[in-house]
C-alpha positions in Angstrom: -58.3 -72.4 78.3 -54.6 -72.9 78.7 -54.1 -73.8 74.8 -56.0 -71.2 74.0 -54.3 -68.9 76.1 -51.0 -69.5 75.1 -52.8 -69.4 71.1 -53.4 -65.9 71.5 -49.6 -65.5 73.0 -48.4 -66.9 70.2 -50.0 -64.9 67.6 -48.9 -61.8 69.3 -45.9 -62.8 69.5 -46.2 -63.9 65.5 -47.0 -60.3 64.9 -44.2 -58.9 67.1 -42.1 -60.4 65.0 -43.4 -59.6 61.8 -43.3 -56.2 62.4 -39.4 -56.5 64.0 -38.6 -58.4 60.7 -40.2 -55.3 58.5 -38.5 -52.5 60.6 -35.1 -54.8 59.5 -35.8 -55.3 56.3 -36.3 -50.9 56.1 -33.3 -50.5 58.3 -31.1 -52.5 56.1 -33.0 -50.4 53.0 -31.9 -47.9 54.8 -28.3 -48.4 54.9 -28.2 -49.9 51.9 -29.3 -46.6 50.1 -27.2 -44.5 52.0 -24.2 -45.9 51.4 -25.3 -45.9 47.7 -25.9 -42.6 48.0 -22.2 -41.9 49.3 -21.1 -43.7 46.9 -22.1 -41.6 43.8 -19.5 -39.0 43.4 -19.1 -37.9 39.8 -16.0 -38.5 37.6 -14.3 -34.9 38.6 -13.3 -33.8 41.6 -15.7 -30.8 40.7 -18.5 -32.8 40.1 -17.5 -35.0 43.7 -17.8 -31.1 45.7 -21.0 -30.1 43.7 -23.0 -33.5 44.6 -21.7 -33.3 48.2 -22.7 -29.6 48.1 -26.5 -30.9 47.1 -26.3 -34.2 49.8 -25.4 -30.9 52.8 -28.4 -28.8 50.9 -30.7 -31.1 50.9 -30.5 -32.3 54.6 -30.3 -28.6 55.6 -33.6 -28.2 54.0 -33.2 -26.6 50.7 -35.9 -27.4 48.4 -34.7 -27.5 45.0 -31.9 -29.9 46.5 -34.0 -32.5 48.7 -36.2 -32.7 45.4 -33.4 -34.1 43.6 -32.0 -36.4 46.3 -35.7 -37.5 46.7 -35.8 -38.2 42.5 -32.1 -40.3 43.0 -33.8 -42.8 46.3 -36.7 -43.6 44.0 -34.6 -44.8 41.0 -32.6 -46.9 44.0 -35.3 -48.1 45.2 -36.9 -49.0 41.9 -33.9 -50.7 40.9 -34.1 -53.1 44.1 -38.1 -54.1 42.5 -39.4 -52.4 46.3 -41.4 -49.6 44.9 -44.8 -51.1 45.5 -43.8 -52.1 49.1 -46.1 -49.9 51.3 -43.9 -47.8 54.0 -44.4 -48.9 57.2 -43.8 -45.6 59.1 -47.0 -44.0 58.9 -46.9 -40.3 57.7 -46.0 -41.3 54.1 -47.5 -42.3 50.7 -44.5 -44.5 49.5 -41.6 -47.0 50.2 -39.5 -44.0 49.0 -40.6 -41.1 50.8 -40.0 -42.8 54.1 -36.2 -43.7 53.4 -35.5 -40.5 52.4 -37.4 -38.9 56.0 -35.3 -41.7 57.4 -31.7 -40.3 55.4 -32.6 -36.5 54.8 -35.2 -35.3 57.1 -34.4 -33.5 60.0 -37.4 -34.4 62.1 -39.5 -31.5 63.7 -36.6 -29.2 62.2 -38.5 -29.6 59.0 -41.3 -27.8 60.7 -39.0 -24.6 61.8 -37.2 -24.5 58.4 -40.5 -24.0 56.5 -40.9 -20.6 58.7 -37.3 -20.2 56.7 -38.1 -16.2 56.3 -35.8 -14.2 58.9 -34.3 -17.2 60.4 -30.8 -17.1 60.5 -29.7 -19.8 62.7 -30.7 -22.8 64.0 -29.5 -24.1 67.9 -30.1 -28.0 68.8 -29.0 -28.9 72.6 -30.2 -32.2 73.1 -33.6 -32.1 72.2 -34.2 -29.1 73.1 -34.4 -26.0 69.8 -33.5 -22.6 69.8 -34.4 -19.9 67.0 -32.6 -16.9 65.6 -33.7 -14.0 64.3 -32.6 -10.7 64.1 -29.7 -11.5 66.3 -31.9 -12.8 69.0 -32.1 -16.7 70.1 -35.7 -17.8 71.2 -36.8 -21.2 72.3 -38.6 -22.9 69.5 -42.1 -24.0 69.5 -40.7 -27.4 68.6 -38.7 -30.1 70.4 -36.9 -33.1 68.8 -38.5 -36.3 70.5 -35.2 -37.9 71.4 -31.7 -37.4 71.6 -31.2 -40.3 69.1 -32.8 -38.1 66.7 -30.6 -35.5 67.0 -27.3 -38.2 66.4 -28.8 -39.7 63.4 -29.0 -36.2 61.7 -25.6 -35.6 63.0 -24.1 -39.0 61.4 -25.8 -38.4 57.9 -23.8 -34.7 57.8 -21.0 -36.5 59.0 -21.2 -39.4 56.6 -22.0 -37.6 53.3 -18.9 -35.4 54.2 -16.5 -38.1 54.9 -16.1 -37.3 58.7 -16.6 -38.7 61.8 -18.3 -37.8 64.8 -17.6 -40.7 67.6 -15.9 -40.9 71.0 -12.7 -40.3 69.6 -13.7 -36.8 67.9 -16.7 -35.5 69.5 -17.1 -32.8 66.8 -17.9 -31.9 63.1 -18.5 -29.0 61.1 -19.5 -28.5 57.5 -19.5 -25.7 55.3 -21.4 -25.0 52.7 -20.6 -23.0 49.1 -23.2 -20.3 49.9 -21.5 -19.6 53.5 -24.1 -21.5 55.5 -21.8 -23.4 58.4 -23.0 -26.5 60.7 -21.4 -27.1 63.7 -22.2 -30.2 66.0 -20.6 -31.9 69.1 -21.4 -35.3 70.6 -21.4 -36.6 74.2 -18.2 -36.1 76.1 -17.0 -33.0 74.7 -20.3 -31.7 75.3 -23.0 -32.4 78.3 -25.7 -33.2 75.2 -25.2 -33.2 72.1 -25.6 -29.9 70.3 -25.9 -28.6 66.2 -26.0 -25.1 65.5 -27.2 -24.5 61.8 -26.0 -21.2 60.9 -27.9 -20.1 57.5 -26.1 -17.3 55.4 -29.4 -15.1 54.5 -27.8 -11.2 53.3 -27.3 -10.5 49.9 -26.5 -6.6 50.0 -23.3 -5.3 50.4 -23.0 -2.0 50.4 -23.3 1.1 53.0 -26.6 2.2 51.5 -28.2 -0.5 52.0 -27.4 -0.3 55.6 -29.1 3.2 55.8 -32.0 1.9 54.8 -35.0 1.8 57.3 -35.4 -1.7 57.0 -31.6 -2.7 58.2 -30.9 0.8 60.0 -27.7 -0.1 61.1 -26.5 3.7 60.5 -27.7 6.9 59.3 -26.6 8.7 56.1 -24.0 10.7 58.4 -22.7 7.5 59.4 -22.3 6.3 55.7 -20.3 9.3 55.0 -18.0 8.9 57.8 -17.0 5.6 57.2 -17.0 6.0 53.3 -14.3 8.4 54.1 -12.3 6.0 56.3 -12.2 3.5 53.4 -11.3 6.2 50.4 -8.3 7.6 52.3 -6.9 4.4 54.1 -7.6 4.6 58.0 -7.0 1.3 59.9 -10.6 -0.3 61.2 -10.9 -2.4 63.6 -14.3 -3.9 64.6 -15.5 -5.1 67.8 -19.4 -6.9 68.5 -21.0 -10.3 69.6 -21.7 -13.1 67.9 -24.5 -12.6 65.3 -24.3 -8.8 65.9 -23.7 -7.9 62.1 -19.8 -7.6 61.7 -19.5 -9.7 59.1 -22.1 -7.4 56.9 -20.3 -4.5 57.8 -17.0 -5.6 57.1 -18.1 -6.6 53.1 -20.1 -3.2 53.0 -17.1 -1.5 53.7 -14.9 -3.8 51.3 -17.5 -3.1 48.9 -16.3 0.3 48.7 -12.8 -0.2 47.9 -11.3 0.1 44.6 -11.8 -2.7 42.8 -8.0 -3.0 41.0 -6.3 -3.0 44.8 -4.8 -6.0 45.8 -7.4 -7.3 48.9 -6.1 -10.4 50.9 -8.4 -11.9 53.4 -7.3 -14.6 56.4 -10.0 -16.7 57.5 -9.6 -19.9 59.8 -13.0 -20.5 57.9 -14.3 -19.3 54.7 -17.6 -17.1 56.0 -16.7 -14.1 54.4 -16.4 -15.7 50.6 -15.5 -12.1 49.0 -14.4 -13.3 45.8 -18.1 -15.3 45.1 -20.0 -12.0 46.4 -17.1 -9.2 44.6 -15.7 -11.6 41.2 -14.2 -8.2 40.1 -12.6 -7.7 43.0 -8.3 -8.1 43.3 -9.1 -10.7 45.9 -6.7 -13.6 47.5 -8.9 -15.3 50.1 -6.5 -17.9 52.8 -8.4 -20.1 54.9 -5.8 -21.2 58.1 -5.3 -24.5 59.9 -3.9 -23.5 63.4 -2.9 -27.1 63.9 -1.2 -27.3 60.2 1.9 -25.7 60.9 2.4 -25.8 56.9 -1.3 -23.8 56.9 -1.1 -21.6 59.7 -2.0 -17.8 60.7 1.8 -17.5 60.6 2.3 -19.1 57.3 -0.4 -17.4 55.5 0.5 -13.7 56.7 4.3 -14.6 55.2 2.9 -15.6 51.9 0.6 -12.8 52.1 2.9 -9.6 52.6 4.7 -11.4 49.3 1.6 -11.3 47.2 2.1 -7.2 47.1 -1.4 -6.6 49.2 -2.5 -2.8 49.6 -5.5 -3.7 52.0 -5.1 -7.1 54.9 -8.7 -8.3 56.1 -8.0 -10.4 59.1 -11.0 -12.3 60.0 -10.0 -12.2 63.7 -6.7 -11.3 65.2 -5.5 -14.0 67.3 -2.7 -14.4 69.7 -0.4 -16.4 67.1 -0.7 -13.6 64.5 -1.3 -10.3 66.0 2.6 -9.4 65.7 2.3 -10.5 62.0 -1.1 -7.9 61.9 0.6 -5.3 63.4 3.6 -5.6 61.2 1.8 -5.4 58.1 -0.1 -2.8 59.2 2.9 -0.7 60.0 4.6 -1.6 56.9 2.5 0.4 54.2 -0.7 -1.4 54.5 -3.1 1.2 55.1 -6.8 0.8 55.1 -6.5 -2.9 56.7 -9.9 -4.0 58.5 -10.1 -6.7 61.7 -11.9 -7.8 64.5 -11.4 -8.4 68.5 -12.9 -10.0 70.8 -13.0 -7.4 73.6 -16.1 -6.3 75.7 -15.7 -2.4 75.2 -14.0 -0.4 72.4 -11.2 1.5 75.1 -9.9 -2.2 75.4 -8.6 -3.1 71.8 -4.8 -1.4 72.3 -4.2 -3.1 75.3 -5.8 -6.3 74.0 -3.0 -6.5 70.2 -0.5 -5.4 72.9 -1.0 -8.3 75.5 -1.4 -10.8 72.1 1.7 -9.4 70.8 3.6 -10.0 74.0 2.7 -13.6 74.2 5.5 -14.8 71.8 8.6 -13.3 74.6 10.0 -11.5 72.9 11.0 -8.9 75.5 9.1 -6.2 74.0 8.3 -2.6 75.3 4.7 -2.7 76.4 4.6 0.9 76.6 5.9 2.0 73.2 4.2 -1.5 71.6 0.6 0.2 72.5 2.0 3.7 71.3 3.0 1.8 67.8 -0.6 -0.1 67.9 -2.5 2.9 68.5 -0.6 4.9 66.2 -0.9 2.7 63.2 -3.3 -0.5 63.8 -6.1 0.9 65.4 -7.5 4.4 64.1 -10.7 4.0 64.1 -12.7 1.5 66.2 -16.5 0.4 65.4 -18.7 -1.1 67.5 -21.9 -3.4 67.1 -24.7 -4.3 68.9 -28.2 -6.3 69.1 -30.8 -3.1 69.6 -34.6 -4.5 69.2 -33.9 -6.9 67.0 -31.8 -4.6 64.6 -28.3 -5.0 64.4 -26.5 -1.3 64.6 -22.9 -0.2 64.5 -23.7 1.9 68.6 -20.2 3.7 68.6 -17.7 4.5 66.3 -14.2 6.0 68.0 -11.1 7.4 67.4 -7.6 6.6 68.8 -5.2 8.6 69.5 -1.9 8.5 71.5 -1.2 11.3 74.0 1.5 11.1 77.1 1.7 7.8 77.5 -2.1 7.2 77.3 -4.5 5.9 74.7 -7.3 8.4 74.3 -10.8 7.4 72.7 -12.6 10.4 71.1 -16.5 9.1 70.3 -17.6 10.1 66.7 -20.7 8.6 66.6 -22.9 6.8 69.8 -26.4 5.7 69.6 -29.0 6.0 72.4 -31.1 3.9 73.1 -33.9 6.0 74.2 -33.8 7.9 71.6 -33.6 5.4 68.7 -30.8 7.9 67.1 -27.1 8.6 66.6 -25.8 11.6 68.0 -21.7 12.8 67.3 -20.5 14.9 70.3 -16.8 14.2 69.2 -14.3 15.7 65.9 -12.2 14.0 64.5 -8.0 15.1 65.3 -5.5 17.2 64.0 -3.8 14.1 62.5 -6.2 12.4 61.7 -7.9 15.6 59.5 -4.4 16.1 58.1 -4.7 12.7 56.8 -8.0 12.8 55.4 -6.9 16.7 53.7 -3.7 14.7 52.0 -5.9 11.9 51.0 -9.2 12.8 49.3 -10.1 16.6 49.4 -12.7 16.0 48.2 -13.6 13.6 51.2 -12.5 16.5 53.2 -14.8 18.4 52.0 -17.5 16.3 52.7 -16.5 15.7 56.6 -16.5 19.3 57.6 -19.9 20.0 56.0 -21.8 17.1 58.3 -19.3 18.2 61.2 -16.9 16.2 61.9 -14.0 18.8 61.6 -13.1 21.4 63.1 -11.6 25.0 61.3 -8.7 26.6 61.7 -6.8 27.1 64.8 -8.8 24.2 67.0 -7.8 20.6 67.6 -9.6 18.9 64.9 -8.9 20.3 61.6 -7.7 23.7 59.8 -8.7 25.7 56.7 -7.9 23.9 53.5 
């Protein structure tokens, strides 16, 4: 009874084994193939971006991309004579299919991204999925089983792009051509892990298309409004959470400026990509390196005002560059657009001002917010998350008035009424402007009402 108890323990622990040596031989298949797949680069540098473009496609799940790198692990595998080697992860037909799972998949993710209509971003913290959709984050039906999971999908973007993501740098992004951006932190920096998937979906650019009833971010009064703040060079500056829709707004309202007039755009990341969606345009697009001193906010804005610009799009004013900003804007560049991170559109002045005050020099506060008012910020939008939809909720005026900033509202949308109303004109200075500008513009703001005649505040006869 003993022998033939410890018989059966023995071929137990026989099989054990076997199956510890086959998941090493697929491990080291694994590797093996990966690092092959690393490897093959191209001979141009151009051909090197456009095959690491398809390795970051394919793992973020776009088809016509994973079918390729599928085609490319079954000639390396039928190189190595393993093609008739059953897989031994159960799920799959071939040897093939189940190192490429193993490489490309991205476990139950797979299962959101093929309800890829509408979604717009992906959220990963620890095993635990969030989904967005029009703005709004939801928890997933899904759930990764295991942290570990989540790491080795985080080492193959890492790895294909040449990066690290270890307890020296707990972080990694990558960016795709089309706009898409992944973001991912490790343990340390974060209490989990996390990876944010960030898809770019919106292919219309243009303030039509935004008055439309399946966007609705304005109405057709809207449209006209800010058409007219584009053709005669106001100063926009454009406030909203994260996912709220300013980047759409921003190109719609580049989209309406002249196509010969020198645009530059500052980005500490290319999301915007203007000159891939607008080839016609007079675009020079910077992307910034804070820590590059040689690539900075600072250095791009001094290249910049050299390059002869008309129009400055600023991605973002920060505190490093908002004196630069507010110099360019004051300088003859008219018609610039930017965004702030402020919670309410009365706070923007003060916001520049206390940015611009950082770098000690001594400056006026008071007459700094006069000169920001006056010239940076003439018009302030602001976006919101309403049902789903994203929607411009306010746009304002600034003006400058004894010693105060005042905020006239153009445009305000209420909620329980689903519609815009304008209880506010637009100023004498302001209307002056526009007159000097574009009559014909003109023209078109005092028919939908947002001058005033003769004799009151907000306009006069032309």
């Amino acid at each position: 009874m003993v022998e033939q108890a410890n018989g059966v323990r023995g071929n137990g622990s026989v099989q054990d084994q076997a199956g510890t040596g086959e998941e090493a031989f697929f491990q080291q298949w694994v590797q093996e193939i990966r690092s092959e797949l690393v490897a093959l680069k191209g001979r141009s540098e151009t051909e090197k971006q456009l095959y690491n473009e398809t390795l970051n496609r394919a793992i973020l799940g776009y088809e016509e991309d994973r079918g390729k790198l599928l085609a490319i692990i079954h000639d390396l595998v039928s190189k190595r004579r393993l093609s008739d080697i059953p897989p031994r992860t159960s799920g799959y037909t071939t040897l093939p299919e189940a190192i490429f799972a193993e490489i490309i998949g991205l476990n139950v993710l797979e299962l959101v991204l093929k309800q890829k209509e509408g979604l717009e971003e992906i959220q990963v913290v620890g095993r635990q999925i969030f989904e967005v959709r029009g703005g709004m984050a939801t928890p997933s039906s899904y759930e990764l089983p295991s942290i570990r999971e989540l790491e080795r999908i985080q080492q193959n973007l890492v790895l294909f792009n040449h990066d690290t993501l270890n307890p020296r740098k707990r972080w990694a992004e990558v960016v795709l051509q089309d706009g898409s951006r992944v973001t991912m932190t490790g343990f340390g920096f974060t209490a989990e892990p996390t990876l944010t998937i960030r898809f770019y979906t919106v292919k219309r650019f243009d303030l039509a298309s935004l008055t439309s009833p399946d966007l609705a971010t304005m109405d057709s009064r809207m449209e006209v409004l800010l058409r007219c703040f584009i053709h005669t060079y106001f100063n926009l500056v454009v406030i909203g959470p994260t996912n709220s829709g300013k980047t759409n707004l921003i190109k719609a309202l580049i989209a309406e400026m002249d196509d010969n007039e020198r645009i530059i755009t500052i980005e500490s990341r290319f999301e915007l990509n203007l000159k891939r969606d607008f080839p016609h345009k007079n675009i020079v697009e910077y992307e910034i390196d804070e820590e590059d001193p040689r690539h900075s906010g600072l250095q791009a804005f001094k290249l910049a005002l050299r390059q002869s610009p008309k129009r400055i799009c600023h991605a973002e004013i920060r505190d490093e560059d908002a004196n630069l900003y507010v110099r360019a804007c004051t300088r003859g560049h008219e018609g610039s657009l930017t965004t702030v991170h402020v919670s309410e559109l009365e706070d923007v002045p003060d916001a520049i001002t206390d940015m611009c005050m950082l770098d000690g020099r001594g400056m006026d506060s008071k007459r700094l917010t006069k000169r920001i008012t006056e010239f940076v910020t003439h018009i302030g939008i602001e976006m919101q998350v309403v049902y789903g939809k994203r929607k411009i909720v306010r746009i304002v005026e600034y003006r400058y008035e004894n010693e105060c900033v005042f905020v006239t509202d153009l445009a305000l949308y209420d909620n329980s009424t689903g519609k815009w109303t304008f209880p506010g004109k637009l100023s004498l200075h302001a209307s002056r402007k526009i007159r000097k500008g574009d009559r014909r513009q003109y023209s078109l703001l005092r028919e939908h009402g947002f001058l005033d005649y003769e004799g009151k505040e907000g306009g006069f006869e032309p």
